[in-house]
Backbone as CSV, one residue per row, in Angstrom:
resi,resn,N_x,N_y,N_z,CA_x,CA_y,CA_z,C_x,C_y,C_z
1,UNK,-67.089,25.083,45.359,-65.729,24.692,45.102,-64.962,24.808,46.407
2,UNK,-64.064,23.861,46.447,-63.388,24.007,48.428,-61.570,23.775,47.267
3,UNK,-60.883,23.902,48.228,-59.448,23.574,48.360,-59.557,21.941,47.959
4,UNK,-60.192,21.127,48.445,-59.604,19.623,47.662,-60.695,19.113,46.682
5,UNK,-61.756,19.981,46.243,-62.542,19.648,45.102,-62.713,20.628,44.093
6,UNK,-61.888,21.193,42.968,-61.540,22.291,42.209,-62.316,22.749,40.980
7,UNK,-63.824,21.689,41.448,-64.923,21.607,40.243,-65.900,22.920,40.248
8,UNK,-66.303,23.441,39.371,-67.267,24.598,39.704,-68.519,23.977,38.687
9,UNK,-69.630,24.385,38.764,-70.321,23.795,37.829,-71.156,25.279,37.936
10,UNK,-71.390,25.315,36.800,-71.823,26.754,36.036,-73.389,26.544,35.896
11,UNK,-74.365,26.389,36.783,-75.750,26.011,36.154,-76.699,26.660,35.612
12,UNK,-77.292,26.279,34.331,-78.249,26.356,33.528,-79.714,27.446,34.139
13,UNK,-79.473,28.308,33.691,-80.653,29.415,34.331,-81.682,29.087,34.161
14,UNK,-82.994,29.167,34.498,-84.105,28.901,33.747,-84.739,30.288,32.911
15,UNK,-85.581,29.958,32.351,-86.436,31.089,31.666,-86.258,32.138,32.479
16,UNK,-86.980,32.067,33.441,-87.372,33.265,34.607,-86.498,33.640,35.728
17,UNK,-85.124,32.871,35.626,-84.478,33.569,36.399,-83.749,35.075,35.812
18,UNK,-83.670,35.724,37.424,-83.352,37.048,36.877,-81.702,37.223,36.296
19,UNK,-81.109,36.071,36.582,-79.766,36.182,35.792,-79.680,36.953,34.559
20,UNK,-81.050,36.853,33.713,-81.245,37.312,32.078,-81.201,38.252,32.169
21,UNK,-82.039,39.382,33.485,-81.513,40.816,33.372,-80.279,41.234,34.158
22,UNK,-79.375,40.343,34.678,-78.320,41.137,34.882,-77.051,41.678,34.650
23,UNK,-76.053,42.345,34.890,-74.792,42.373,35.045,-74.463,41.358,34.556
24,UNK,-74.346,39.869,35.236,-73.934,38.466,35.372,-73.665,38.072,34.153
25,UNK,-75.510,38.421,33.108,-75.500,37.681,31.649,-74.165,37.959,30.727
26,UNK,-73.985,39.811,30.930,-72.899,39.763,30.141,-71.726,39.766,30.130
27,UNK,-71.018,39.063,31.993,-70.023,38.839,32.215,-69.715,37.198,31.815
28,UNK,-70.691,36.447,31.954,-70.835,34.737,31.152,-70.611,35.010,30.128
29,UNK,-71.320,35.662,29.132,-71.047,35.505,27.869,-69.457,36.349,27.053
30,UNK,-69.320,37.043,27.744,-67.949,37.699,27.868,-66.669,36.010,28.111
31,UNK,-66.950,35.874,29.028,-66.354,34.362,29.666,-66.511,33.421,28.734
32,UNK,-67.499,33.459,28.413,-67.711,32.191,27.272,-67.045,32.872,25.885
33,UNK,-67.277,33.860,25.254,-66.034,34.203,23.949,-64.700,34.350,24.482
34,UNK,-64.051,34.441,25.524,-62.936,34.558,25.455,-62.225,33.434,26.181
35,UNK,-63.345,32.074,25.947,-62.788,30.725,26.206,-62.891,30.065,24.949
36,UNK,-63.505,30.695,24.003,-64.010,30.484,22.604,-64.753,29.053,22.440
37,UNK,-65.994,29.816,23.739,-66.889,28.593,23.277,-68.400,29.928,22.298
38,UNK,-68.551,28.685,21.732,-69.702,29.958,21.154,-71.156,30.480,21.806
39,UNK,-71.615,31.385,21.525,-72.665,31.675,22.753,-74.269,30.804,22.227
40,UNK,-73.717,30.607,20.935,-74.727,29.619,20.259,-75.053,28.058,20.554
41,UNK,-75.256,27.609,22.115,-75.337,26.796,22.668,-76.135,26.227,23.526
42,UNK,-76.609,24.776,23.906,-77.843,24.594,24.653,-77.316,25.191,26.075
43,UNK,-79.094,25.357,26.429,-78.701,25.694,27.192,-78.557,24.551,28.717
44,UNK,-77.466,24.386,29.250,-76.934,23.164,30.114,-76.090,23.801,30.804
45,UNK,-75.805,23.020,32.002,-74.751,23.342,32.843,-73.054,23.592,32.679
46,UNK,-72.566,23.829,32.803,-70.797,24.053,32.418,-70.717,23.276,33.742
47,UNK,-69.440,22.973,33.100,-68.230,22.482,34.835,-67.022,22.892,34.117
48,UNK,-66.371,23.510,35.323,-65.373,23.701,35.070,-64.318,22.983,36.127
49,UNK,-63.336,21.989,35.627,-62.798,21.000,36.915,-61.122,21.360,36.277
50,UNK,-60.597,20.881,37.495,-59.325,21.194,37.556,-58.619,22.210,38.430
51,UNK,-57.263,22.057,39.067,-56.765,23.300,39.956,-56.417,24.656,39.236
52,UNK,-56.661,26.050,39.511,-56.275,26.922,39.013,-55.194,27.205,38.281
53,UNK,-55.132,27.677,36.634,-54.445,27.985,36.236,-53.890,26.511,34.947
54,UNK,-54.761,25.486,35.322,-54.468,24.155,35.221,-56.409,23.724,34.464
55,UNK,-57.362,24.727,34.458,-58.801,24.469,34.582,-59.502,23.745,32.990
56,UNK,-60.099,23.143,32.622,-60.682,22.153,31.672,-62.426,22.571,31.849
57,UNK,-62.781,22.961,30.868,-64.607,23.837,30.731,-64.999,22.455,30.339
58,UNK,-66.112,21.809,30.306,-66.906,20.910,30.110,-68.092,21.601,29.622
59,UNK,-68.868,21.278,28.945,-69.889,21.822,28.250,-70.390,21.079,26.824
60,UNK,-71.939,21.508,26.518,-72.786,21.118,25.433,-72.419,21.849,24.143
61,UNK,-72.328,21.407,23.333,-72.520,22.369,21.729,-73.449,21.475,20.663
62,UNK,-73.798,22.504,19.903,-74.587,22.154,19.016,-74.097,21.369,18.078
63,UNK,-73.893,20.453,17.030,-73.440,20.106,16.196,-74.071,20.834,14.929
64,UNK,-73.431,21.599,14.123,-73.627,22.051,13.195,-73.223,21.451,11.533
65,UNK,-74.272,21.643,11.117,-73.687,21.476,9.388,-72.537,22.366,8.845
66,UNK,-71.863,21.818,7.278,-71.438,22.639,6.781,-71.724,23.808,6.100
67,UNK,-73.181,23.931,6.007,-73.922,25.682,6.084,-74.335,26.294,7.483
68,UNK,-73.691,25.785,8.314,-73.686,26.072,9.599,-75.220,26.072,10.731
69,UNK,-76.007,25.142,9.998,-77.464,25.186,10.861,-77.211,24.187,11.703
70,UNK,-78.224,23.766,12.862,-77.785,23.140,14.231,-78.298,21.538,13.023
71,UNK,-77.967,20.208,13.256,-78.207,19.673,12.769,-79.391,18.988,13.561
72,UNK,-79.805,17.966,13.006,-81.250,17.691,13.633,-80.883,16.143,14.527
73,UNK,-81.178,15.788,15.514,-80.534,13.952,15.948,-81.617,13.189,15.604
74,UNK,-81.009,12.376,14.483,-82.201,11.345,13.886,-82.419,10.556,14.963
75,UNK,-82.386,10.688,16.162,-82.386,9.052,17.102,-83.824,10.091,17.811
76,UNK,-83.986,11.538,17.608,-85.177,11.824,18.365,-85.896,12.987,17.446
77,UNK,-86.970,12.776,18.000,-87.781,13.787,16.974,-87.791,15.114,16.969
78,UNK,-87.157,15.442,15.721,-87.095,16.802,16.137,-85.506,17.848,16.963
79,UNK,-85.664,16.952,17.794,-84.189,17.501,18.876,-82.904,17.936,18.247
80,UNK,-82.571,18.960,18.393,-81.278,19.409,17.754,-80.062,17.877,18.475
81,UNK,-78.911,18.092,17.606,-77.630,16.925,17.868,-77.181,17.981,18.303
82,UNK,-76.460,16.762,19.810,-75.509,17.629,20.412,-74.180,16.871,21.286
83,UNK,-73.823,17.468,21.179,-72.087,16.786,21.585,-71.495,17.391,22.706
84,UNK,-70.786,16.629,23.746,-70.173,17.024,24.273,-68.526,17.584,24.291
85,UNK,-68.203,18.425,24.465,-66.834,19.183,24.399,-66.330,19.686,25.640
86,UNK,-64.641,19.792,25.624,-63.835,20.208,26.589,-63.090,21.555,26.228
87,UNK,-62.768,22.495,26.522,-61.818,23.032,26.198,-60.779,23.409,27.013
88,UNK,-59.585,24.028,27.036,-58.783,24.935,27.974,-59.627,26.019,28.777
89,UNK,-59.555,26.381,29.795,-60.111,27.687,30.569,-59.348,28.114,30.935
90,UNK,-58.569,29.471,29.902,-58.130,30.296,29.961,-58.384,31.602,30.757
91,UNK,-59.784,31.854,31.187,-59.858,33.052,31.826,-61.200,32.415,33.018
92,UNK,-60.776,32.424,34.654,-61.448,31.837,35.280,-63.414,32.249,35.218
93,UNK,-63.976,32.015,35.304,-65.107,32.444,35.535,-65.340,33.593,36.168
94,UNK,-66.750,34.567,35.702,-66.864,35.440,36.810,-66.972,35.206,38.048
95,UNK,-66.501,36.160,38.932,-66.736,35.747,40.594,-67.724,35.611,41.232
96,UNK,-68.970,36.285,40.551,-70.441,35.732,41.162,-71.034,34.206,40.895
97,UNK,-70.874,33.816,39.947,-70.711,32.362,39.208,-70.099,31.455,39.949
98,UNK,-68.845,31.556,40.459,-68.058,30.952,41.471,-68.638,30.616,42.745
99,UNK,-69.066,31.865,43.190,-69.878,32.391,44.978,-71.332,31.354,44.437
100,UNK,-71.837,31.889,43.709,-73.250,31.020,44.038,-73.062,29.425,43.804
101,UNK,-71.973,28.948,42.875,-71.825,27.498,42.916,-71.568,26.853,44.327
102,UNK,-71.383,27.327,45.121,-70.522,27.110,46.048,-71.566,26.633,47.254
């Protein structure tokens, strides 16, 4: 992220990165409920664009039924449906998240 491009993009860990054992995991997921996205989500990249204080989360969610299971996308076999969503970003990202996008 610089001064005239205000995008951060939050990327997708893999299996084996050590993000899973750290600090980090439960400052994201901290970040992610108190942007009230749910932690029940693929796993994909975030962006977060916009100037501070002013910021818009970009991100995947599951589409769920009204008994709340992930629904299934008839266009592929098998593959959970999934949608894209925006919300407000109310509380900036953690600061390590920030540093390594960068």
């Amino acid at each position: 992220m610089t001064d005239t491009d205000p995008t951060i993009t939050v990327p997708a860990p893999s299996d084996d990165d050590r993000f899973w054992d750290s600090p980090l995991h439960d400052q994201v997921k901290d970040w992610l409920r108190t942007n009230g996205i749910p932690l029940r989500i693929p796993r994909r990249d975030i962006t977060v664009t916009g100037p501070p204080g002013n910021r818009t989360i970009h991100y995947t969610a599951f589409v769920l039924g009204t008994d709340g299971q992930v629904q299934i996308d008839p266009d592929s076999e098998g593959e959970p449906l999934t949608k894209e969503r925006t919300t407000p970003c109310l509380v900036e990202p953690p600061t390590a998240v920030t540093e390594e996008a960068k």
